[in-house]
N, CA, C and O atoms as a MOPAC input file, in Angstrom:
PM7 MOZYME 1SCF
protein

 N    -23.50800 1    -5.83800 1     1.76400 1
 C    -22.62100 1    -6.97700 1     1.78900 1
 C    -21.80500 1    -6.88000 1     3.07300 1
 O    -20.87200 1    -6.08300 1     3.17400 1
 N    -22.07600 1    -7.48600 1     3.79100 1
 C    -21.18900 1    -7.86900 1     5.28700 1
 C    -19.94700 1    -8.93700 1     5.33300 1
 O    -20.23100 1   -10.09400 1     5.64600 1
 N    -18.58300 1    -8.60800 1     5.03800 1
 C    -17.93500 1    -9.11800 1     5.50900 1
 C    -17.03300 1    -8.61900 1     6.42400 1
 O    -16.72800 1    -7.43300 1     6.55700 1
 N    -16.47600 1    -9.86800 1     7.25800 1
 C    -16.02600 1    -9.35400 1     8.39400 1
 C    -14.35600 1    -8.32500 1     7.89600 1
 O    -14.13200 1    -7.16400 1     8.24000 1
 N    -13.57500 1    -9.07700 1     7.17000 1
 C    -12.86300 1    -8.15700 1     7.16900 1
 C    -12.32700 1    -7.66300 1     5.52900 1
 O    -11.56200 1    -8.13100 1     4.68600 1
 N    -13.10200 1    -6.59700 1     5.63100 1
 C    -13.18000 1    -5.51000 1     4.14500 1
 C    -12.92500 1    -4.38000 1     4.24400 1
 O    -12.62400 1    -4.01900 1     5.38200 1
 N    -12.92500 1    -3.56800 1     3.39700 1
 C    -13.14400 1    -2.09100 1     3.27200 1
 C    -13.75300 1    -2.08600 1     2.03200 1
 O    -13.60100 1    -3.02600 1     1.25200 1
 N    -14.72100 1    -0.69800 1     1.66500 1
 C    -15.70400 1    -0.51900 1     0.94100 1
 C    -15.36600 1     0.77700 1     0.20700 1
 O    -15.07200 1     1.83000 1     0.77200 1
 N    -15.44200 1     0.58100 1    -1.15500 1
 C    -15.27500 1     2.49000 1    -1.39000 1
 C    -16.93700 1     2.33600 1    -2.16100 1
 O    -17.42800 1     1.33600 1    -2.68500 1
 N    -17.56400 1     3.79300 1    -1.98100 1
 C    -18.64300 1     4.09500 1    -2.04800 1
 C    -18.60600 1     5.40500 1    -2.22500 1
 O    -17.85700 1     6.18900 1    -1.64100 1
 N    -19.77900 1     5.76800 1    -3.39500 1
 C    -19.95200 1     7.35100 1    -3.91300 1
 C    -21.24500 1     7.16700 1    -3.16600 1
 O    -21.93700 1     6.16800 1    -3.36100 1
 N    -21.53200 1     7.95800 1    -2.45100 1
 C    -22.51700 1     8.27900 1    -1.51100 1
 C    -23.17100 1     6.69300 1    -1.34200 1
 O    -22.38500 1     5.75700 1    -1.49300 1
 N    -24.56500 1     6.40600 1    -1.03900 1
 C    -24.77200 1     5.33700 1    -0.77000 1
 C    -24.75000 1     3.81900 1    -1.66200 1
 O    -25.19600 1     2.72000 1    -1.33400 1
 N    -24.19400 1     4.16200 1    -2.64100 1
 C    -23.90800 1     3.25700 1    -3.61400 1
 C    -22.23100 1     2.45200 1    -3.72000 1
 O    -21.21600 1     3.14800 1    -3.74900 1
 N    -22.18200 1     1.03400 1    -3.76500 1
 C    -20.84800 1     0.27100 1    -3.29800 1
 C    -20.30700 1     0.27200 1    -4.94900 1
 O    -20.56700 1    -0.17200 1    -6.06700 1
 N    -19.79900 1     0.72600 1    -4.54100 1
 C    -18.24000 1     0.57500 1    -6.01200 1
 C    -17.29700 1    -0.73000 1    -6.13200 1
 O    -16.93400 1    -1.47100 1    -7.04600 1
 N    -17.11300 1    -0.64200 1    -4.91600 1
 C    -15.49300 1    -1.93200 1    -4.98600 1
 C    -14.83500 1    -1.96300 1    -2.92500 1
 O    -14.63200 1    -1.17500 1    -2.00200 1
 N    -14.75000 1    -3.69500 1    -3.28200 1
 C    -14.24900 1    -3.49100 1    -2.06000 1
 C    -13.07800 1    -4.06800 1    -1.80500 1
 O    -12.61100 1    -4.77900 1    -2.69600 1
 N    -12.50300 1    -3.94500 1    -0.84100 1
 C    -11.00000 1    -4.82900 1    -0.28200 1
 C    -11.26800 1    -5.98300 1     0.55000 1
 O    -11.30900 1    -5.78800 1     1.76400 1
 N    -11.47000 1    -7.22900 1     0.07500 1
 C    -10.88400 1    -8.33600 1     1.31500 1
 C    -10.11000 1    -9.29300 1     0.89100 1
 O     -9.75000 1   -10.04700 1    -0.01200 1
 N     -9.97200 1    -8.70500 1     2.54900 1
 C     -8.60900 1    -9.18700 1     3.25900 1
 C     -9.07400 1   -10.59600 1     3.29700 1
 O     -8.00900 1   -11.17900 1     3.50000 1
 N    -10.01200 1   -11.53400 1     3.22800 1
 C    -10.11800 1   -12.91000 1     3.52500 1
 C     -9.92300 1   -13.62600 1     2.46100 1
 O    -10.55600 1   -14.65800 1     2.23900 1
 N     -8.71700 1   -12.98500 1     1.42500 1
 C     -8.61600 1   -13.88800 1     0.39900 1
 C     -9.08100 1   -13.70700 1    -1.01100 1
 O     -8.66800 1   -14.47100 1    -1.88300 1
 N    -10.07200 1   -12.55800 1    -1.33400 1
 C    -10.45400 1   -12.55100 1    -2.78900 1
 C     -9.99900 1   -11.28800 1    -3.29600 1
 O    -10.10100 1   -10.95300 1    -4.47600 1
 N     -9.37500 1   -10.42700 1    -2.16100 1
 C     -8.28200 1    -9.22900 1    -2.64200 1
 C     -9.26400 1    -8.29400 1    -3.69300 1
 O    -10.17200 1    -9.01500 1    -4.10700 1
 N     -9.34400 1    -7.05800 1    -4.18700 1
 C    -10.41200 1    -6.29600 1    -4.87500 1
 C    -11.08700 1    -6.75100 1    -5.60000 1
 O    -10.71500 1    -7.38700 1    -6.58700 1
 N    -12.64400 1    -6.45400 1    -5.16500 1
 C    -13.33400 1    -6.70500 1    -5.85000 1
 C    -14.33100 1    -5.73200 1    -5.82200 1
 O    -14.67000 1    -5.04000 1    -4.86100 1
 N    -15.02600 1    -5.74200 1    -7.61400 1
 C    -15.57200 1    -4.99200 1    -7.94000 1
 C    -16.82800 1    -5.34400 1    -8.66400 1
 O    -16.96800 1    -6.42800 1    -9.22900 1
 N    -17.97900 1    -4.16700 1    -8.63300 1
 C    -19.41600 1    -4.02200 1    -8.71200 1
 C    -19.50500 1    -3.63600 1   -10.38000 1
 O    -19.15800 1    -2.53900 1   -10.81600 1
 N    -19.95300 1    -4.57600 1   -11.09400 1
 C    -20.12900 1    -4.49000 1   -12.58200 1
 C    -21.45700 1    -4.85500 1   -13.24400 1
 O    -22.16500 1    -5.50200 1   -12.47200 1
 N    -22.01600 1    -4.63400 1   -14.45700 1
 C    -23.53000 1    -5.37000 1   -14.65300 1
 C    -23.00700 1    -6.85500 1   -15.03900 1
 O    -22.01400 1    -7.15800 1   -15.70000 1
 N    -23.95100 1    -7.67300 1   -14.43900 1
 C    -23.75200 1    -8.93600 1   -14.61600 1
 C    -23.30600 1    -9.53400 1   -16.04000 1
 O    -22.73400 1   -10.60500 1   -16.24300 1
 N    -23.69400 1    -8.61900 1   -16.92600 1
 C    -23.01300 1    -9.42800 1   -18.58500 1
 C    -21.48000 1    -8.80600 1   -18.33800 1
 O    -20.86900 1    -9.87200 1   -18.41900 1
 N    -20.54300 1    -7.89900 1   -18.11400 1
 C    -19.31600 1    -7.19400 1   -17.95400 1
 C    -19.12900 1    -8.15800 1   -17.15400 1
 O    -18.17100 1    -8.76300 1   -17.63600 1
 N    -19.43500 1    -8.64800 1   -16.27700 1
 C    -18.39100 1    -9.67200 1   -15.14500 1
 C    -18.17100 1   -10.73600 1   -15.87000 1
 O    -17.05800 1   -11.23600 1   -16.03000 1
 N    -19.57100 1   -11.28600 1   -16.51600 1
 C    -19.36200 1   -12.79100 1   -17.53500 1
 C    -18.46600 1   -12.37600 1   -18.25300 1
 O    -17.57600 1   -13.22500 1   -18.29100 1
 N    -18.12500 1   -11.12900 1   -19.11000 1
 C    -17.12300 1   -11.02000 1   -20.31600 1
 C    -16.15600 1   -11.12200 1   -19.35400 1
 O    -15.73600 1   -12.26800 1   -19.50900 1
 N    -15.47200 1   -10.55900 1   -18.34300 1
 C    -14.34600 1   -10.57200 1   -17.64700 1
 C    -13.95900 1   -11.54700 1   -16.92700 1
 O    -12.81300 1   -11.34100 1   -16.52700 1
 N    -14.46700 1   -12.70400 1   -16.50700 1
 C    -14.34300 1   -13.57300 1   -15.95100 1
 C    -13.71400 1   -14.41500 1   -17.60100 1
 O    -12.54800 1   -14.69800 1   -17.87700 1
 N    -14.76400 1   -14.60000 1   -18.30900 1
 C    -14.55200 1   -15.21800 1   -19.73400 1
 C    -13.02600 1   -15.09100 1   -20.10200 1
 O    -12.17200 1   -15.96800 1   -19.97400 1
 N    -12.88900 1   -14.01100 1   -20.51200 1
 C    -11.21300 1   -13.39800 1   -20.21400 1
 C    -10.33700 1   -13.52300 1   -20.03900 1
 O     -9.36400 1   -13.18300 1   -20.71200 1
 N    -10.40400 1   -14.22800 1   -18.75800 1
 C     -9.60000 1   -13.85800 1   -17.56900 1
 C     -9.14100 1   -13.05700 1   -16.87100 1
 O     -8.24500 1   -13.22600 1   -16.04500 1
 N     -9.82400 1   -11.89000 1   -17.17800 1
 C     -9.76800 1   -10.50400 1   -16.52900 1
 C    -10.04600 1   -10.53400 1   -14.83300 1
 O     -9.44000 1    -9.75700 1   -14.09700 1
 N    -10.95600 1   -11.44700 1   -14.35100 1
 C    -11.85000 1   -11.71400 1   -12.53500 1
 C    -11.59500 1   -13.08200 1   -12.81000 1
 O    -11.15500 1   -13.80800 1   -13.70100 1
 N    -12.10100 1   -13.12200 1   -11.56100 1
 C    -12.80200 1   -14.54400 1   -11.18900 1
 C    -14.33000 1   -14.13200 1   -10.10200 1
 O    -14.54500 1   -13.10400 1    -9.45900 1
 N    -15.20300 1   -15.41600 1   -10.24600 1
 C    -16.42600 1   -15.07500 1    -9.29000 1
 C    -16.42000 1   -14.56900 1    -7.89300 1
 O    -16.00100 1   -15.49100 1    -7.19300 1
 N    -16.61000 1   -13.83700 1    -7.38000 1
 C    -17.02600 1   -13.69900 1    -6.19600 1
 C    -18.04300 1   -13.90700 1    -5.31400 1
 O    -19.14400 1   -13.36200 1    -5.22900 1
 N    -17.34400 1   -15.08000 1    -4.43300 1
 C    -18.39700 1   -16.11900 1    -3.86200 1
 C    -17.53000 1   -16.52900 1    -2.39400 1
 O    -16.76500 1   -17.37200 1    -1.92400 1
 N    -18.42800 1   -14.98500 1    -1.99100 1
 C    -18.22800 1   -15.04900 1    -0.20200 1
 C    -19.09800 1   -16.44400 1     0.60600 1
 O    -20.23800 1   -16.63700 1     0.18400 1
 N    -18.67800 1   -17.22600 1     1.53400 1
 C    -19.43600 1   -18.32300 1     1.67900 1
 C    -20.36500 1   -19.44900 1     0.82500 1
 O    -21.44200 1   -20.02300 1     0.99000 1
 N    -19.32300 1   -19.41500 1    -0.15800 1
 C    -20.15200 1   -19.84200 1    -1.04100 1
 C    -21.29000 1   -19.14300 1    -2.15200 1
 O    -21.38400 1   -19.61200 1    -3.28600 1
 N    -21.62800 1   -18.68000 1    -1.97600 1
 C    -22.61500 1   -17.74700 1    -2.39500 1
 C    -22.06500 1   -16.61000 1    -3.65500 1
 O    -21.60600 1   -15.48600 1    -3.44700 1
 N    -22.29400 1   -17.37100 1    -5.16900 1
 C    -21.87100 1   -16.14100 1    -6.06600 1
 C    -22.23700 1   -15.21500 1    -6.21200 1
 O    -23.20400 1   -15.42100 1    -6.94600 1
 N    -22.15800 1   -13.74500 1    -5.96000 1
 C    -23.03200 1   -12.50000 1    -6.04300 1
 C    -22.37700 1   -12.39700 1    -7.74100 1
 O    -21.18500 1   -12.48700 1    -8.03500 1
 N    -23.61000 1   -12.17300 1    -8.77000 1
 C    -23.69500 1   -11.92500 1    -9.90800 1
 C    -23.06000 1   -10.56800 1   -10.27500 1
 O    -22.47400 1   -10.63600 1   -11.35500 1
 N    -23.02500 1    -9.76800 1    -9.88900 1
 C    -23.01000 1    -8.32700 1   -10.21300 1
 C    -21.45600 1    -7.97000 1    -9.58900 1
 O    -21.04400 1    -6.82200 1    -9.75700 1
 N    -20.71600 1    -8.82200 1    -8.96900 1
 C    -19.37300 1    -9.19400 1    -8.37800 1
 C    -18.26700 1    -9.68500 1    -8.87100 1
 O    -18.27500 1   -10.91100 1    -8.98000 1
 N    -17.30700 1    -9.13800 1    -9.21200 1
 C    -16.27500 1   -10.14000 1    -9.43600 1
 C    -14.25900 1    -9.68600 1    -8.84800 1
 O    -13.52100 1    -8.70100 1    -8.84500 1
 N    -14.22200 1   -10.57400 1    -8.60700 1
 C    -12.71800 1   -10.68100 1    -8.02900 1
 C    -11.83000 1   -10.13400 1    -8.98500 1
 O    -12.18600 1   -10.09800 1   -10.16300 1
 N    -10.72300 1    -9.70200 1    -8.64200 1
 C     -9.93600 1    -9.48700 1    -9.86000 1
 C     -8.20800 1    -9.40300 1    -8.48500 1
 O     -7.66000 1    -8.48200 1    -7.88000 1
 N     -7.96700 1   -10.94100 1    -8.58600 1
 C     -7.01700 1   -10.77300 1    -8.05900 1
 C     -5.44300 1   -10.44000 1    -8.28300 1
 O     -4.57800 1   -10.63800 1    -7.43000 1
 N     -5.18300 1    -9.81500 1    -9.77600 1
 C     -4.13000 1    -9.50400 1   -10.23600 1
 C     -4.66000 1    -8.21000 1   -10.74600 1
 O     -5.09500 1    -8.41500 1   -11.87900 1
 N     -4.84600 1    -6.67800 1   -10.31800 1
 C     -5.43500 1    -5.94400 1   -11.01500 1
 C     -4.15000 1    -5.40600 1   -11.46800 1
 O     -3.00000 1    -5.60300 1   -11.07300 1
 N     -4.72000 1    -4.55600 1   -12.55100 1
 C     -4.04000 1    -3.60500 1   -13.68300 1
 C     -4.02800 1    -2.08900 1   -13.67800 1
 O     -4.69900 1    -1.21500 1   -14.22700 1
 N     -3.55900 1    -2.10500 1   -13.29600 1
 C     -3.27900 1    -0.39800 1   -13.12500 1
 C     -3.94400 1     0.31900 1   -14.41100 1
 O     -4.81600 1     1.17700 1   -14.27400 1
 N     -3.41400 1    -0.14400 1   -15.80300 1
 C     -4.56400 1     0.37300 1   -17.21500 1
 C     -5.98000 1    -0.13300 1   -17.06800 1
 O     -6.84500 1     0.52700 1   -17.64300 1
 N     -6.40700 1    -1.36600 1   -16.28400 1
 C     -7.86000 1    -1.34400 1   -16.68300 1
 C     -8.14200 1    -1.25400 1   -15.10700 1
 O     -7.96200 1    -1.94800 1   -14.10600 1
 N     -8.61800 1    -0.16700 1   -15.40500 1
 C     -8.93500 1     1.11100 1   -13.86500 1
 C    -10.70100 1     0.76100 1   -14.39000 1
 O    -11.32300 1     1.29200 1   -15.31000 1
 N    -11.16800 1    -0.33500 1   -13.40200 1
 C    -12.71000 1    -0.82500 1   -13.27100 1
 C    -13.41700 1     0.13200 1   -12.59900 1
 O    -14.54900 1     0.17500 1   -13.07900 1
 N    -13.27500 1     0.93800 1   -11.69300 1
 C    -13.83700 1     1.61300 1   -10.64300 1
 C    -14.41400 1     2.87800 1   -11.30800 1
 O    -15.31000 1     3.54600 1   -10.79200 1
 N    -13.67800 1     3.23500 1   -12.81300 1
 C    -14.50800 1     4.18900 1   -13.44500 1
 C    -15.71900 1     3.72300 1   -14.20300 1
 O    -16.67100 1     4.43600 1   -14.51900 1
 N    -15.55200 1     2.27100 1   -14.49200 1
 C    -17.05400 1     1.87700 1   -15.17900 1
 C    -17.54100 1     1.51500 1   -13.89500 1
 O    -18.76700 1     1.41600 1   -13.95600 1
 N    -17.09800 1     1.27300 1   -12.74400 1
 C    -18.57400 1     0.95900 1   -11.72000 1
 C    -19.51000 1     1.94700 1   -11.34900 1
 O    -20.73000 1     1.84000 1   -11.22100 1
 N    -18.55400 1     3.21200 1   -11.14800 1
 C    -19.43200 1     4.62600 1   -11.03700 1
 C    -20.39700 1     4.75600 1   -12.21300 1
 O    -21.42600 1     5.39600 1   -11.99300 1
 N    -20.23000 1     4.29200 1   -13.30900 1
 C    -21.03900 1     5.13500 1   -14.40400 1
 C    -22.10900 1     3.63200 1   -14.66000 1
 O    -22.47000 1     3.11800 1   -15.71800 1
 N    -22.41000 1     3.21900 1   -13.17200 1
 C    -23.29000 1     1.96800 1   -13.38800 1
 C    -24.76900 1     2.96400 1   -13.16400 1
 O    -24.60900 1     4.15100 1   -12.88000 1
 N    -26.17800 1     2.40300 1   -13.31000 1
 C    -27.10600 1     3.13800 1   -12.65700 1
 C    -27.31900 1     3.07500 1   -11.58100 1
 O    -26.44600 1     2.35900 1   -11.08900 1
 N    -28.12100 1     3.46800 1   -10.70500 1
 C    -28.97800 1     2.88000 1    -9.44100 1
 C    -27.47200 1     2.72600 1    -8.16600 1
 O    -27.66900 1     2.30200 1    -7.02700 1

């Protein structure tokens, strides 16, 4: 995922969650049914760089310090 201005955290070559700065503020790498429940929610919203919704993505522009996402992204497969 290329955007121009982000930062990426990553357990070796695999993307966890990233920072941008262009407006959708952390976002994080989930299986596509967990983003639908969280979006559903109101937990995220989609993440849709240029338009373009990446499924497995979602925004979460008010995060929560208790629902710490970045431990279920690690324990994703692949």
């Amino acid at each position: 995922m290329a955007l121009e201005r982000s930062r990426c955290f990553r357990v070796g070559k695999k993307s966890l969650a990233l920072i941008d700065y262009n407006g959708s503020g952390f976002v994080v790498k989930l299986s596509n049914d967990r983003v639908v429940e969280l979006i559903a929610n109101g937990v995220g919203q989609p993440f849709a760089p240029a338009g373009r919704v990446f499924k497995e993505w979602m925004s979460v522009p008010e995060p929560d310090r208790r629902r710490w996402l970045l431990r279920e992204a690690i324990t994703l497969p692949g």
